[in-house]
C-alpha positions as CSV (number, residue, x, y, z in Angstrom):
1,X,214.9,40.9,45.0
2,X,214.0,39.8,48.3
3,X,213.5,35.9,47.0
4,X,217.2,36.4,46.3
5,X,218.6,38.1,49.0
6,X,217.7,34.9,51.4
7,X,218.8,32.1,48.8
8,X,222.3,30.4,49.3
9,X,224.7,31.4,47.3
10,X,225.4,27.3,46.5
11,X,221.9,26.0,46.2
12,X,220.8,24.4,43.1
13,X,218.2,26.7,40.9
14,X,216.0,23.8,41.8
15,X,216.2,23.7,45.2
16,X,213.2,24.4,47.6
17,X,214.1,28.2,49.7
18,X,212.3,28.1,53.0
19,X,209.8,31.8,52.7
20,X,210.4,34.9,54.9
21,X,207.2,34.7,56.4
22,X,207.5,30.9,57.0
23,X,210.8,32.1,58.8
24,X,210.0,34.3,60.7
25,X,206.2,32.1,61.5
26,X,208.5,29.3,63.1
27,X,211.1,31.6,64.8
28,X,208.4,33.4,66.3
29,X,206.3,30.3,67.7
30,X,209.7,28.8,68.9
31,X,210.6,31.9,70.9
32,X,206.9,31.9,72.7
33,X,208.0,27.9,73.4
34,X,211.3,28.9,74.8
35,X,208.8,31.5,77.1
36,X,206.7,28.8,78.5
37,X,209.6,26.4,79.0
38,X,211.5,29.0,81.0
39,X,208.7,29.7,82.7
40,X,207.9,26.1,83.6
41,X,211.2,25.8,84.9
42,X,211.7,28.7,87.0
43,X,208.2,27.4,89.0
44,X,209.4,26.0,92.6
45,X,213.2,25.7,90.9
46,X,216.0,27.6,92.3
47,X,217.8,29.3,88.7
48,X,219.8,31.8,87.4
49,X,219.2,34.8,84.9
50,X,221.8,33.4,81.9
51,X,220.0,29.7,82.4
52,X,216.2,30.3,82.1
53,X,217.5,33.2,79.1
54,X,219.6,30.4,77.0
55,X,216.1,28.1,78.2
56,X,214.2,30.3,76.4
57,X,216.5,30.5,73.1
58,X,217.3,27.4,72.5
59,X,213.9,26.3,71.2
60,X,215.0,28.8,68.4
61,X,218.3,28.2,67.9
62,X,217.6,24.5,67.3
63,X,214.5,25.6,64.8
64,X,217.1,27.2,62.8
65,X,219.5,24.8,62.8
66,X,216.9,22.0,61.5
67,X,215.0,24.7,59.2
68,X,218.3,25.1,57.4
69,X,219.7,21.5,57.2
70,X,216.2,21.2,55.7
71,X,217.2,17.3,54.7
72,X,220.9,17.7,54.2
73,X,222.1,14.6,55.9
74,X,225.8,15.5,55.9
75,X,224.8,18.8,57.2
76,X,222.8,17.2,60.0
77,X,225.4,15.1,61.0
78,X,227.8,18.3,61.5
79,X,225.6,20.1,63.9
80,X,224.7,17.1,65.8
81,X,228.7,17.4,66.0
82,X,229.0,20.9,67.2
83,X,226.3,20.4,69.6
84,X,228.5,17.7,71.3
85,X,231.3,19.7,71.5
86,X,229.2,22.5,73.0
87,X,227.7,19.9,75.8
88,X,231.6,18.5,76.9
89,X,232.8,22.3,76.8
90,X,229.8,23.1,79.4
91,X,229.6,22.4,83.2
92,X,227.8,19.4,84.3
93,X,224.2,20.2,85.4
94,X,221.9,18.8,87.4
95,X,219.3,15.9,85.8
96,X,216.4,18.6,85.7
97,X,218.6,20.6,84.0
98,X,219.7,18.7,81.5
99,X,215.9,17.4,80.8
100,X,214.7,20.6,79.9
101,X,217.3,21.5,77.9
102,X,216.6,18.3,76.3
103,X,213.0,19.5,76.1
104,X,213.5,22.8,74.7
105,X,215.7,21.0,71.7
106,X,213.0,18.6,70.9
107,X,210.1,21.7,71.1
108,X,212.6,23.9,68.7
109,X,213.2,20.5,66.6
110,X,209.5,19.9,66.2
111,X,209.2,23.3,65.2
112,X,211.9,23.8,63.1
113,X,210.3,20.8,60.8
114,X,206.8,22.8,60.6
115,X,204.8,20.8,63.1
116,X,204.0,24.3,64.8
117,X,201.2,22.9,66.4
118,X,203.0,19.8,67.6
119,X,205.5,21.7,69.0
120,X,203.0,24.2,71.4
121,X,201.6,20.6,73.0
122,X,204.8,18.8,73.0
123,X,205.5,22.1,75.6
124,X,202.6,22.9,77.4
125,X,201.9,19.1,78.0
126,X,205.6,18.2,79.4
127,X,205.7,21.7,81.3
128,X,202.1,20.5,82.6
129,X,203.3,17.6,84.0
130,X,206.7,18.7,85.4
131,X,204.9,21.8,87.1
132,X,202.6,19.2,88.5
133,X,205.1,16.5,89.4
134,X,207.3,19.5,91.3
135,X,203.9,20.7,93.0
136,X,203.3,17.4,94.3
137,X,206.9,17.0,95.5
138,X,207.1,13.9,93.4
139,X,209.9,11.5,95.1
140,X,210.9,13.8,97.6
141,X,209.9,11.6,100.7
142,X,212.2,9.0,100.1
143,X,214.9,11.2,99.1
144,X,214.6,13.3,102.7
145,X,215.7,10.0,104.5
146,X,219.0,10.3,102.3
147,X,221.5,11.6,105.3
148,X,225.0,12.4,105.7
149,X,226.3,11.8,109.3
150,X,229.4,13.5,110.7
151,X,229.9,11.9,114.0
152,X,233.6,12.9,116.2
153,X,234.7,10.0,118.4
154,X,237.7,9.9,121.1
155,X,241.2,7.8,119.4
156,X,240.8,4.9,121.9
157,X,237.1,4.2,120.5
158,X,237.1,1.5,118.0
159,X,235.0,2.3,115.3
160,X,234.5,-0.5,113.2
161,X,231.4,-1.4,114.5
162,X,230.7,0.4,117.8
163,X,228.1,2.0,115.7
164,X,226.0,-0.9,114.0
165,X,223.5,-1.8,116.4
166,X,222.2,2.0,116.6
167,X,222.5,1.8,112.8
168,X,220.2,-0.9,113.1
169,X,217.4,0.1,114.7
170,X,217.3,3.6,112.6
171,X,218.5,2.8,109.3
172,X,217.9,0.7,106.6
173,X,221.5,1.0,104.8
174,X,224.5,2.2,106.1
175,X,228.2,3.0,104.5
176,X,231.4,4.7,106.3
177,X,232.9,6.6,104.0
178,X,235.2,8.7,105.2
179,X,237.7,8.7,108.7
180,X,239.6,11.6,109.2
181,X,241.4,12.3,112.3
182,X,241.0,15.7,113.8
183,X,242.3,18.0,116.8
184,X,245.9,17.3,116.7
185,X,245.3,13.1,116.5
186,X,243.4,13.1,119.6
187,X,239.9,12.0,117.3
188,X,238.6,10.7,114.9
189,X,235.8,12.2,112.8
190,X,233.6,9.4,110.8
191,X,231.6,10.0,107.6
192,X,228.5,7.6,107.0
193,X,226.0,7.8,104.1
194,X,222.7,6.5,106.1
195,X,219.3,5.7,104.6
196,X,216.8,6.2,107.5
197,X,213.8,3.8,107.9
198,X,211.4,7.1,109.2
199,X,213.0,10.4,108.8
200,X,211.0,11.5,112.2
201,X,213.3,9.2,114.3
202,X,216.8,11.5,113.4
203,X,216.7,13.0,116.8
204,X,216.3,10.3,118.5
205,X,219.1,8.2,116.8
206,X,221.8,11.2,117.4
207,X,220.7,10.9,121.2
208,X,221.5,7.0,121.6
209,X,224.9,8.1,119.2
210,X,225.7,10.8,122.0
211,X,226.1,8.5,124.4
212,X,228.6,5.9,122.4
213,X,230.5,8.7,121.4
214,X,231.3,10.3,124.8
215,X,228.6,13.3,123.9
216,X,231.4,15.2,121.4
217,X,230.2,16.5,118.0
218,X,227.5,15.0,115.8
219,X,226.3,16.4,112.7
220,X,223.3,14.9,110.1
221,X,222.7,16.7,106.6
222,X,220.7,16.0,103.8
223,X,222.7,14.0,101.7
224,X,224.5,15.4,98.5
225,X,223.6,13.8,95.5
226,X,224.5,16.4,92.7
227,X,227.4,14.8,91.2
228,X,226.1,11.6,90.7
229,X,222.1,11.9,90.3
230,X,223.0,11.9,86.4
């Protein structure tokens, strides 16, 4: 009775039915995965409540969906389908984002398969190494000399290049993005994207841009780089 109550109503009478216990064996492991992924991600990481909770379903989710294609390739091809359609109907995220969710699919696929050993090292090695990488700060240095520069210079100033020989001395690439005129016409407020050769010499560079620009506003930020680090 129970054999029956799980079979598809269109599988052949010689088709192989995935057991209960086997079930409920993969679902289970695939939910503790989902654990140690969410809580690999939420080490050092800004996150939010519905992200590390979908984190740690997905590894199911994706079990199921591979347990029951179970070799069906025109079945396979329509989830990989709906899983598109659920990615371009989401928000963009940020690369680490995306890379664990990535991660948690391949952990649920792996276990959804039966490699249920697999699957536990696939996680706790990756989640090893990104808790390690994040620990270490891996690639942080160079992206702290990333800047954004807001500088506010009088209308009679040409700013084409009053700029560049400060630029320089203190950084290694240098773009104006933006001009924007502000208080009523009477200035002009430039936008550079600035890679610094030492990220200790910022101070010391607005002081030398002080005295080109009359000593009026100046502003330096980290740069943004969310909507294009994917």
């Amino acid at each position: 009775m129970l054999e029956s109550m799980f079979r598809g109503i269109f599988d052949a009478e010689t088709a192989s039915v995935i057991s209960v216990a086997d079930f409920l064996l993969c679902v289970g492991c695939s939910l503790v995965i989902g654990l140690i992924l969410a809580a690999m991600y939420m080490y050092r990481t800004r996150y939010t409540k519905s992200f590390v909770a979908t984190l740690a379903l997905l590894p199911a989710v994706v079990c199921v969906v591979i347990m029951m294609v179970n070799g069906n390739v025109g079945t396979g091809v329509a989830v990989a389908g709906a899983f598109s359609l659920v990615r371009f109907r989401s928000v963009p995220g940020t690369a680490k984002e995306i890379g664990v969710l990535f991660l948690a699919m391949g952990a649920g696929l792996i276990a959804g398969m039966g490699y249920l050993g697999f699957a536990f090292l696939f996680a706790l090695i990756l989640s090893a190494a990104s808790m390690v990488y994040s620990r270490l700060d891996f690639g942080l240095k160079k992206a702290e000399r990333y800047k954004t520069l807001h500088i506010t210079i009088p209308e009679d100033l040409n700013y084409t290049d009053v700029f560049d020989e400060i630029f320089q001395k203190y950084a290694a690439v240098w773009e104006l993005i933006q001009v924007k005129t502000t208080n009523m016409g009477s200035m002009f407020r430039l936008t550079y994207h600035l890679t610094m050769r030492q990220a200790d010499q910022e101070k010391e560079m607005i002081d030398q841009l002080r005295c080109r620009n009359g000593n009026l506003e100046i502003s330096v930020s980290r740069q943004e780089s969310g909507a294009s680090e994917l």
